[in-house]
C-alpha positions in Angstrom: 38.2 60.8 -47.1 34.8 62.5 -46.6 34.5 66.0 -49.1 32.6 68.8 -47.1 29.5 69.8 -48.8 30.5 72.7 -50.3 34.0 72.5 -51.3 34.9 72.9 -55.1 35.9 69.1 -55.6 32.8 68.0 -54.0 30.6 70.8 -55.6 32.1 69.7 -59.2 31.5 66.2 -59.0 27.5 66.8 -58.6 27.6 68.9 -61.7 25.5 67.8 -64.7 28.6 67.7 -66.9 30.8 66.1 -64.3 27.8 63.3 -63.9 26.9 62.8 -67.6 31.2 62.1 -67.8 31.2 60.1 -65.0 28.4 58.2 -66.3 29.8 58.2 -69.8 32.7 56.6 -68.4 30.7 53.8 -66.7 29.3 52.6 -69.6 32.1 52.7 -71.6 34.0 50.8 -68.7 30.9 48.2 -68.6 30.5 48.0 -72.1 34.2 47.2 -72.5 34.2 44.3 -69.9 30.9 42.8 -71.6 33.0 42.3 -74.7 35.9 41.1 -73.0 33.6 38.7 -71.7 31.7 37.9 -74.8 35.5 37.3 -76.0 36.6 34.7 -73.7 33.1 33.1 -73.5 33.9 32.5 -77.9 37.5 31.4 -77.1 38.1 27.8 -77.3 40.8 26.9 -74.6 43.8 25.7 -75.1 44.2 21.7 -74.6 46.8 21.2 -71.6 48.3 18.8 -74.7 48.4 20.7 -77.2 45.8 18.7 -78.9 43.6 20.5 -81.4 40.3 20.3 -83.2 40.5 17.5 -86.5 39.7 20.4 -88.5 43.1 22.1 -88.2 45.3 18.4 -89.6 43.9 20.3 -93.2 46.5 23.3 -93.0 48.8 21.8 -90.5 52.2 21.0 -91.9 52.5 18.5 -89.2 50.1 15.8 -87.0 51.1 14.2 -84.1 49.0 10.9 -84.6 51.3 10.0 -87.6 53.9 8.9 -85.3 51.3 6.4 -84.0 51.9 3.3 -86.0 49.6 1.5 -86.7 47.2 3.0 -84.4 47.3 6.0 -86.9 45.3 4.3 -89.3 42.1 4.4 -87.2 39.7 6.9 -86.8 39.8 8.6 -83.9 36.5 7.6 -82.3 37.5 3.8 -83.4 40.5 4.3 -81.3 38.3 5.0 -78.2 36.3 2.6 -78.5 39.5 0.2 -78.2 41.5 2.0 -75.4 38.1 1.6 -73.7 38.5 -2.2 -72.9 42.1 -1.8 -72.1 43.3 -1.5 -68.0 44.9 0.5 -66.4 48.4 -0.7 -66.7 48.0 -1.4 -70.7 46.9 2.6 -70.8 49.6 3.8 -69.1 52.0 2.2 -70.8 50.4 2.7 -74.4 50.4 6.1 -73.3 54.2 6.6 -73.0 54.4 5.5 -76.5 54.4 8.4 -78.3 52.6 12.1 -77.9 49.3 11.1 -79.4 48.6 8.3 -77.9 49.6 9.9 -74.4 46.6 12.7 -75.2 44.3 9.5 -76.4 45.1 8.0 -73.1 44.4 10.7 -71.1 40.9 11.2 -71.8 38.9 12.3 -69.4 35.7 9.9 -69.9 37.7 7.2 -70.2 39.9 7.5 -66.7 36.1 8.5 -65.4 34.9 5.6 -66.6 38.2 3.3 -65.4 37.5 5.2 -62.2 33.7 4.3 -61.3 34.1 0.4 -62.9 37.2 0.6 -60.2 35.0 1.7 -57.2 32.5 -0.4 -58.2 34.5 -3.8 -58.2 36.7 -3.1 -55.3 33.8 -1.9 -52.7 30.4 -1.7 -53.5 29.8 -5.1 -55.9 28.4 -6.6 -53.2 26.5 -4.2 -51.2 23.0 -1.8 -51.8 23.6 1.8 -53.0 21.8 4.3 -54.4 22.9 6.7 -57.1 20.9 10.3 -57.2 22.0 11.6 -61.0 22.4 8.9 -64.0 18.6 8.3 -64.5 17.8 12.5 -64.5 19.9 12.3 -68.4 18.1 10.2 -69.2 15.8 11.5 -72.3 12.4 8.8 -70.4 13.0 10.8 -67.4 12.2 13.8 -68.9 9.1 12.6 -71.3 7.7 10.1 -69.6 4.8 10.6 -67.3 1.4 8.6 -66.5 0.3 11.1 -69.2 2.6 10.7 -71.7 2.8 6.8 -71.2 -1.4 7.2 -72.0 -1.0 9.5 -74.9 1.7 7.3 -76.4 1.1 3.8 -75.9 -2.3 3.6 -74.6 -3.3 0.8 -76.7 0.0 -1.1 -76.2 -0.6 -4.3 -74.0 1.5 -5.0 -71.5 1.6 -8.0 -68.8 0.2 -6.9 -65.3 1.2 -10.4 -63.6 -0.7 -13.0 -65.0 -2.9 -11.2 -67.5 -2.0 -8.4 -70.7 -4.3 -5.3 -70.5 -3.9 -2.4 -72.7 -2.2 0.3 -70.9 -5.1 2.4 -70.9 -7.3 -0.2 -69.1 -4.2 -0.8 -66.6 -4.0 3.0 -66.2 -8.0 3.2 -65.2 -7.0 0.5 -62.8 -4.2 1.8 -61.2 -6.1 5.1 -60.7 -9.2 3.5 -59.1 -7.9 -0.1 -57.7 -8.4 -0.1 -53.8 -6.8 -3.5 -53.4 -4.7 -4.4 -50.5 -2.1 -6.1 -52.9 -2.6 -4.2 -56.8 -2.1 -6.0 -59.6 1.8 -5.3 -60.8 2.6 -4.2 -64.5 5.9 -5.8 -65.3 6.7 -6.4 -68.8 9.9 -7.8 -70.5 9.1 -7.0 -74.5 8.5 -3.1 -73.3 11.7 -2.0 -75.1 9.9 -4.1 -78.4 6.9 -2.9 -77.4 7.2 0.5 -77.4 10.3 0.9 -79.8 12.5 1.8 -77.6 16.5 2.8 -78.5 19.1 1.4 -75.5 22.7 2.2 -75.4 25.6 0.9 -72.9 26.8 4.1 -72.6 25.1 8.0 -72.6 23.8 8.9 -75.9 20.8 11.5 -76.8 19.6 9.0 -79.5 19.1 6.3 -76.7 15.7 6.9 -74.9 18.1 5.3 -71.9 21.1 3.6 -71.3 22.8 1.9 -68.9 24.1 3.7 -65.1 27.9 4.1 -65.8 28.6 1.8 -62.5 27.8 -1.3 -64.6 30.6 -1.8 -67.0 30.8 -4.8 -68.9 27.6 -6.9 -68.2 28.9 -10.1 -68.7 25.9 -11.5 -69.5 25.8 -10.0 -73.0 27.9 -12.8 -73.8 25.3 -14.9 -74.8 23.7 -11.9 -77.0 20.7 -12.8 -78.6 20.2 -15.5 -76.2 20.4 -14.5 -73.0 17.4 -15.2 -70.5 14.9 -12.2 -69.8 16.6 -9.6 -68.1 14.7 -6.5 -68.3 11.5 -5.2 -67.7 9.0 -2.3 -67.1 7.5 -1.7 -64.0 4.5 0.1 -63.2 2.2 -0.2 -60.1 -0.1 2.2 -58.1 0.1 2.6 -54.4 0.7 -0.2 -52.1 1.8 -2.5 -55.1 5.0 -4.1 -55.1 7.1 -7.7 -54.7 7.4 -9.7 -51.9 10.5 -10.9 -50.8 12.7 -12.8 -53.9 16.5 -12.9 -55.0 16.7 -11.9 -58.7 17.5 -14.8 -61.1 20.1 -17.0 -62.0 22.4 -15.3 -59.1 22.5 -11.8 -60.9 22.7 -8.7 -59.4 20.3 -5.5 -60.9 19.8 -2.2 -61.4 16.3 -0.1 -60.6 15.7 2.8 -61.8 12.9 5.0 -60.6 11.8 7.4 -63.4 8.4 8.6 -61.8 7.1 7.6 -58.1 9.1 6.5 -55.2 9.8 3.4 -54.0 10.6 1.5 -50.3 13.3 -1.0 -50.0 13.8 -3.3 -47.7 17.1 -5.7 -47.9 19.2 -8.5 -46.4 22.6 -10.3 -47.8 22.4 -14.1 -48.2 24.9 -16.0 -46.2 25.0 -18.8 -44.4 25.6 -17.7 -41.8 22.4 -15.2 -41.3 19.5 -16.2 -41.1 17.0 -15.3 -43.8 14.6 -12.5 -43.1 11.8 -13.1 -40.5 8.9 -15.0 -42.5 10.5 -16.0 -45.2 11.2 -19.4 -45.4 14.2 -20.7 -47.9 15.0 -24.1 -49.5 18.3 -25.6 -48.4 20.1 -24.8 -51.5 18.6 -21.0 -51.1 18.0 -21.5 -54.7 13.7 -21.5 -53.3 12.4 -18.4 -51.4 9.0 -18.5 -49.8 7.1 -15.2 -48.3 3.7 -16.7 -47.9 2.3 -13.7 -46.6 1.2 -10.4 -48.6 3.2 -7.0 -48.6 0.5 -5.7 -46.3 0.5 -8.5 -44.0 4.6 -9.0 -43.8 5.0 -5.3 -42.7 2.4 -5.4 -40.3 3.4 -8.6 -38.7 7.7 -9.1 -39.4 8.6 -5.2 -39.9 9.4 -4.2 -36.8 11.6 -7.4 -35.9 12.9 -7.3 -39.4 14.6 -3.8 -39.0 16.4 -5.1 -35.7 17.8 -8.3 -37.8 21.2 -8.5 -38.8 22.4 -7.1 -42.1 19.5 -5.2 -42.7 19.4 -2.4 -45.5 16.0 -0.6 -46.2 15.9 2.7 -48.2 13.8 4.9 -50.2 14.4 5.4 -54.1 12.7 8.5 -55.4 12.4 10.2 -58.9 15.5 9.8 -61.0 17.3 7.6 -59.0 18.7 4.0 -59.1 19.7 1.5 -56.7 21.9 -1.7 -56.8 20.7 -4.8 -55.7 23.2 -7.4 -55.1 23.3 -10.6 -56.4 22.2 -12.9 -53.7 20.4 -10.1 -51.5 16.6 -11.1 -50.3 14.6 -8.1 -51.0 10.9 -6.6 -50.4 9.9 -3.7 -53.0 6.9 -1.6 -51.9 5.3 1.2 -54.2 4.6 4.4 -52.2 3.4 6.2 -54.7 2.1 5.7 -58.0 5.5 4.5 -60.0 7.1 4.0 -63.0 10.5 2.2 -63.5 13.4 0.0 -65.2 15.1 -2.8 -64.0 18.1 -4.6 -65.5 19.6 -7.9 -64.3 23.5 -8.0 -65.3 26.4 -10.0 -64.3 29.9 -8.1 -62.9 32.9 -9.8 -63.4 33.3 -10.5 -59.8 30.3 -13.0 -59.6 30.6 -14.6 -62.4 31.6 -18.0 -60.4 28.3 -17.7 -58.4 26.5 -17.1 -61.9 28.2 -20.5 -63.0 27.3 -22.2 -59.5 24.1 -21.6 -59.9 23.3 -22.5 -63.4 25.4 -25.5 -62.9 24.3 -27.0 -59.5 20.3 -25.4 -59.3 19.0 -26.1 -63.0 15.5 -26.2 -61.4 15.4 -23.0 -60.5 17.5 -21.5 -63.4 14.5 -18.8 -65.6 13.8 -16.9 -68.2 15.8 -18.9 -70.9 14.0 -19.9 -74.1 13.1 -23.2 -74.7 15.1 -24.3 -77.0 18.1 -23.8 -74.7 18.6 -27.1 -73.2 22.1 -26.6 -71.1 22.0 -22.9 -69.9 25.4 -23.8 -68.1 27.0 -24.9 -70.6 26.0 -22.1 -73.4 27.6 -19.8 -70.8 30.3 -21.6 -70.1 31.5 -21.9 -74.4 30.3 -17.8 -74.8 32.2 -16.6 -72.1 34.9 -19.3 -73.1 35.5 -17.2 -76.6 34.9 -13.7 -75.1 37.1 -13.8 -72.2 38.9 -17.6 -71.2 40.8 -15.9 -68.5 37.6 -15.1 -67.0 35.7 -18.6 -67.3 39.0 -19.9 -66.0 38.5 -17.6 -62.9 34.9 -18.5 -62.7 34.9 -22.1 -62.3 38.2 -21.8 -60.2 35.5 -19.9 -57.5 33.3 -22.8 -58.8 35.3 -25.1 -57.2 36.8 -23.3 -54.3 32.7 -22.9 -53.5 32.0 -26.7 -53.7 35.0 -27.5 -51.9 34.0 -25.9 -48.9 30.3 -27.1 -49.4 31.3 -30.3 -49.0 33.7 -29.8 -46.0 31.0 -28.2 -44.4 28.8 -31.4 -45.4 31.1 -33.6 -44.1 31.7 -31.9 -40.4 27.6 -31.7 -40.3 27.3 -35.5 -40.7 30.2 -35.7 -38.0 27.9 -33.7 -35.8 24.9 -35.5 -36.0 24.0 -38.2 -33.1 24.1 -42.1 -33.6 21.6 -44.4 -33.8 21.6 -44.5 -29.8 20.7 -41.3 -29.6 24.7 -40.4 -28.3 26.7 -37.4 -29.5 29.3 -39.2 -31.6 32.2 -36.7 -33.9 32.8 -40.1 -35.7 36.2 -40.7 -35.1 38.0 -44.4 -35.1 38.2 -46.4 -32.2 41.3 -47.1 -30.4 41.3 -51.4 -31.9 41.0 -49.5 -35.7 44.2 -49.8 -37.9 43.5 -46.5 -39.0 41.9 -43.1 -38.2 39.4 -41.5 -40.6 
């Protein structure tokens, strides 16, 4: 309701008393809900659980984790780190043990982590992505620059292809080269190189660990011998790698931390055809792209983006992408870049891992040289880590060279006689049997 102008009520509330209460009262109002808030910003919620801080087990006349068992006796980060290797099913039903292991096994992280290893393996093992926020934790995403790469290591040599330049004289060159196809640093002692701390999982002490999508990389079986599998990428404009599949059938993980990056992609099957002008061996184990980046895109682009199973997509600042084991791919800087690539192996492809190393020792890499039987190194690792795994494995090993040779045998069936006749082989009709 409106007041007129000059009635009593409406006269009295413009009076200097009535405003210096009024706005007496307004602070005293805000003041009082600034420490109500500066209360319940101190409080330290409830757990739905009931579980509370460690600190509390030293006046507490009772503790939950002592009806544990056995599982009492660890500490409780050790006890993490076990439930974290456990399934599903063995969580749940550790969890309906007792109350503190129920609260154990209802960790957030580790369901999150159960979660994304889940989606992973069941839909996107086998196909491209690209993930917008791991990298941006990382603590090299926020330090590293062309700047900070100079001040820090700029007496460091790295390997730009086929020579090892100081990063300063590599930096000079990437800043002045106007070559149609720049020299490409890529160096697989950087973590050595530059002292470098790695973790599997996210931890400020790390300078990088890791994207959570990766799980167990079942290549850290063979620890301390496992083939090259990570490097550091740097390039200017216009540098970049032709078209390749990554080594030994792994899949990988690129991470941009400065620059952006164009991808173009296409599944191996044999039932595509590879991507136009690129020639591949039989096997597939060889891949040939005679041409240079410059003169592919300018001559095969266009057709390439019409081709089946094509993928192409741009990875920019603090983002990673997933390259499949198996995929061809064509990697063009757009911009001056810096990143990290990993090669890895997911459960699901460990068969093809063991295919490959088994049937296509030529073109196995990046083992030392004192390894003489990659396939079979692998094959007693994994064997002690995980045997229902290697049994797995080489059960896809077989199911894979079963249908090779089917396939094999119906393409010698198709091929013509020596009279130049169409001929599917069969018996003829004087033949006791059939064949």
């Amino acid at each position: 309701m409106s007041l007129p102008a000059d009635s009593p009520e409406r006269r009295l509330s413009n009076t200097p008393f009535m405003d210096e209460r009024a706005s007496k009262r307004r602070k005293t109002d805000a003041s009082q809900r600034q420490a109500d808030s500066e209360n319940e910003s101190t409080l330290i919620r409830r757990h739905p659980l009931g579980v509370r801080p460690a600190g509390n087990a030293l006046t507490s006349n009772k503790n939950a984790k002592a009806c544990a068992g056995d599982f009492a006796r660890f500490p409780d980060e050790l006890l993490m780190h076990f439930l974290e290797v456990l399934q599903v099913p063995h969580l749940l039903r550790l969890g309906s043990t007792c109350r503190a292991l129920h609260a154990f096994t209802r960790s957030e992280e580790l369901w999150r982590n159960l979660f994304v290893n889940d989606e992973f393996a069941l839909h996107w093992v086998d196909k491209p992505f690209i993930l917008t926020a791991p990298v941006k934790q990382w603590p090299v995403f926020r330090s590293w620059s062309f700047q900070n790469l100079l001040d820090t290591y700029s007496d460091v040599a790295f390997r730009a292809e086929s020579v090892d330049w100081p990063f300063k004289t590599y930096f000079e060159y990437l800043h002045n080269s106007h070559d149609e196809s720049p020299l490409y640093l890529f160096d697989r002692a950087f973590v050595e190189k530059m002292d470098l701390t790695v973790s599997l999982e996210p931890d400020l002490k790390a300078d990088y660990w890791q994207p959570g999508f990766v799980g167990w990389d079942v290549l850290s079986v063979l620890g301390e011998q496992r083939p090259d599998h990570r490097w550091l990428i740097v390039g200017p404009e216009r540098s970049g790698s032709t078209f390749h599949k990554d080594p030994n059938a792994t899949s990988a993980w690129n991470a941009v931390v400065r620059g952006t990056k164009y991808w173009i992609m296409f599944p191996s099957s044999p039932s595509l055809p590879p991507p136009p002008g690129v020639y591949v061996s039989a096997d597939q184990s060889e891949v040939t792209s005679p041409l240079s980046i410059a003169e592919w895109l300018l001559g095969f682009h266009a057709e390439a983006r019409s081709t089946p199973g094509c993928v192409e997509g741009i990875c920019g600042d603090g983002e990673v992408l997933h390259v499949p084991s198996g995929w061809y791919h064509l990697v063009l800087n757009l911009e001056p870049s810096v990143a990290i690539t990993q090669n890895f192996i997911p459960r699901q492809r460990v068969g093809a891992v063991l295919q490959f190393l088994r049937d296509q020792k030529q073109s196995v890499s990046g083992f030392r040289e004192d390894i003489d039987d990659p396939y079979q190194l692998f094959v007693d690792r994994l064997g002690a880590a995980d045997s229902e795994l290697l049994e797995e494995g080489l059960e896809d090993v077989q199911r894979q060279s079963c249908w090779m040779t089917s396939k094999g045998k119906w393409d010698s069936l198709k091929e013509p006689d020596d009279e130049g006749g169409f001929s599917f082989g069969f018996a003829d009709d004087d033949d006791d049997e059939v064949v």
